[in-house]
Wavefront OBJ file of the C-alpha trace (Angstrom):
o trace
v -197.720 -40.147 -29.556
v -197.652 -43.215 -31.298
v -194.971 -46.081 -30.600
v -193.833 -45.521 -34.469
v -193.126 -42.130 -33.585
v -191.361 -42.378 -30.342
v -189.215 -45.210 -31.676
v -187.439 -42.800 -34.028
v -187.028 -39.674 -31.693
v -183.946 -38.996 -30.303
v -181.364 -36.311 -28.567
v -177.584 -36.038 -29.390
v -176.881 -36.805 -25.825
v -178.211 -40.474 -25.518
v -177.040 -41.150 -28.682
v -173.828 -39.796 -27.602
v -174.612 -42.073 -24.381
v -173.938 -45.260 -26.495
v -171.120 -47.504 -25.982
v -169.062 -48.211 -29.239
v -171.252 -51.440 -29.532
v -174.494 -50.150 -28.719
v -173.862 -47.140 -30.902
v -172.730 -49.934 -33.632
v -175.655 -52.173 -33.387
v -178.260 -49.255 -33.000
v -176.443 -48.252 -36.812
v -177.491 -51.553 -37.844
v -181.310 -51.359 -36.856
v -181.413 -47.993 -38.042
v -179.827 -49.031 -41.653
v -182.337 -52.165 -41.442
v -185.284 -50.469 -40.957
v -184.776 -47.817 -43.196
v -184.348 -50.518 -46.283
v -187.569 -52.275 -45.358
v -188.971 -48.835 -45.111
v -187.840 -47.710 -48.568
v -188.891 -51.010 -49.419
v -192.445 -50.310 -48.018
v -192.643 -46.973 -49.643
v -192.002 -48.806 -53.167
v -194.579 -50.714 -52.528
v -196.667 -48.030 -51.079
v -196.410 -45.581 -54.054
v -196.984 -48.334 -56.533
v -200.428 -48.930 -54.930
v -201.046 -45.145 -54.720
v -200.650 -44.495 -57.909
v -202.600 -47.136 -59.256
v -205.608 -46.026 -57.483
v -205.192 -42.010 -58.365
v -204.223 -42.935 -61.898
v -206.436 -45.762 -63.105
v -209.114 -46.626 -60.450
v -210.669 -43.579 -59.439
v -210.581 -42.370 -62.607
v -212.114 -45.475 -64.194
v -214.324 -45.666 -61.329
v -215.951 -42.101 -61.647
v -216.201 -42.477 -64.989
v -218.355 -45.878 -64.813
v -220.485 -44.355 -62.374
v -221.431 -40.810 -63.786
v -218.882 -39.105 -60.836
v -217.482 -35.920 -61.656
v -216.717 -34.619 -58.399
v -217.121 -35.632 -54.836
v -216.976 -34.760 -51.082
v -215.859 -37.133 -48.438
v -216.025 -36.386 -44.832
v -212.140 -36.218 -43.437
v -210.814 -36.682 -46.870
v -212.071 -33.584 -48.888
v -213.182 -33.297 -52.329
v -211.931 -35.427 -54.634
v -211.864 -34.112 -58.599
v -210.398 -35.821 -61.785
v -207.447 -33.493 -63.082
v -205.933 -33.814 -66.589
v -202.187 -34.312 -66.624
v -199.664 -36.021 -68.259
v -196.095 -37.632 -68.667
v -193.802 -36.056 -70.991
v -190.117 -36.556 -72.174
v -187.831 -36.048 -75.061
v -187.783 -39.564 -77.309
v -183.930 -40.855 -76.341
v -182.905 -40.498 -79.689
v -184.347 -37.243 -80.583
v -183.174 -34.773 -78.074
v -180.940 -32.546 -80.733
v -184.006 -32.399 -82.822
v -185.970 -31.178 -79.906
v -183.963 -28.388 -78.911
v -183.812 -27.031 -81.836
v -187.704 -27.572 -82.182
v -188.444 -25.257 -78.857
v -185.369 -23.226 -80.353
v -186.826 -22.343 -83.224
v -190.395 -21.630 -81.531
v -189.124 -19.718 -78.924
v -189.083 -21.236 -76.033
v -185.120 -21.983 -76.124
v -185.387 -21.332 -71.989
v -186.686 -24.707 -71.641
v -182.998 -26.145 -72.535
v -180.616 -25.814 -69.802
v -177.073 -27.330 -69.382
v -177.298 -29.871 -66.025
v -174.461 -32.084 -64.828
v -175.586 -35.036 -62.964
v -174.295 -34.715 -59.391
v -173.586 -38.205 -59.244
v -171.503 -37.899 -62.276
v -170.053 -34.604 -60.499
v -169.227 -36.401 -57.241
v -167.315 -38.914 -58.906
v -165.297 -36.470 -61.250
v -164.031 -34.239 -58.230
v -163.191 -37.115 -55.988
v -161.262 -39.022 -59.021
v -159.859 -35.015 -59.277
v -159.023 -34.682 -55.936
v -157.292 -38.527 -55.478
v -154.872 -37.835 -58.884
v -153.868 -34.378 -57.240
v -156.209 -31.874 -59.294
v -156.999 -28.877 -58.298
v -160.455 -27.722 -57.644
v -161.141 -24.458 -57.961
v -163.773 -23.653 -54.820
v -165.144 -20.602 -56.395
v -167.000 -22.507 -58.734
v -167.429 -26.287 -56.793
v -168.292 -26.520 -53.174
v -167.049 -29.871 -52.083
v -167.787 -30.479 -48.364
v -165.679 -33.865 -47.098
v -167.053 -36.264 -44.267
v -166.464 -39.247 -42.857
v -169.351 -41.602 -42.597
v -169.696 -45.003 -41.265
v -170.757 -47.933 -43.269
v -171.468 -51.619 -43.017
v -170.351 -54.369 -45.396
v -172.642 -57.501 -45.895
v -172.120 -59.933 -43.290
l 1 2 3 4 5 6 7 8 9 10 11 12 13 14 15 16 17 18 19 20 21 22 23 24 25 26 27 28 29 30 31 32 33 34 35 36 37 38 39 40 41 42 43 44 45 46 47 48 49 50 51 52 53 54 55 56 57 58 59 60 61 62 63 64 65 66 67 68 69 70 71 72 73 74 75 76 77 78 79 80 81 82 83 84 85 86 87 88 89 90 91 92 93 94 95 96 97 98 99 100 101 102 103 104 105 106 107 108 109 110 111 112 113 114 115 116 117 118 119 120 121 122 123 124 125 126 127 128 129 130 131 132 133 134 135 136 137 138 139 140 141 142 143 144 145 146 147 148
């Protein structure tokens, strides 16, 4: 196993183990990292995409590739596909355009759980009730760190 690996394993017990301090600090690595990480992966999927979505493809295409094999990769094929959304200002038109065609399933009510979070705690602090037949709402304490 790799040190990368064995650097985030751990048991409940020796976290458990921790003094207050060491169990404080170790939440500060552990919050560190895991920006940088996230960070990283930005970074990471940027450059991943940019080589599935424009260099590969551009690159096959220059040199007369339509398909090809790679020993502990696989095969590697160009696949159509594409990005689609509503236009912002358009999305009552829409609906009733895949409405009228049938395919009124597509549109579906959401609400943002976010948005929902907020609501039910704002609910909850003025004295609301909440009916739990229709909202789950699961309370926890979690620790947090405020910029130095």
């Amino acid at each position: 196993m790799n040190k990368m690996n064995k650097m985030y394993e751990f048991s409940p017990e020796d976290i458990e183990s921790l003094t207050t301090l060491e169990l404080i600090k170790e939440f500060d690595l552990l919050r560190r990292i895991k920006e940088k990480l996230e960070e990283k992966l930005k970074e990471i999927n940027k450059k991943y995409d940019f080589i599935r979505i424009t260099v590969i493809p551009n690159r096959f295409e220059s040199e007369g590739i339509e398909s090809m094999k790679v020993e502990g990769v696989g095969r590697i094929n160009l696949t159509g596909d594409m990005y689609v959304s509503i236009l912002p200002d358009k999305k009552t038109e829409a609906y009733d355009f895949f409405r009228d065609i049938g395919k009124g399933s597509l549109i579906t009510e959401t609400i943002n759980s976010s948005t929902l979070k907020a609501a039910v705690k704002q609910m909850i602090l003025s004295g609301e009730e909440v009916p739990d037949s229709i909202v789950k709402v699961t309370p926890f304490t979690r620790a947090s760190i405020t910029k130095k």
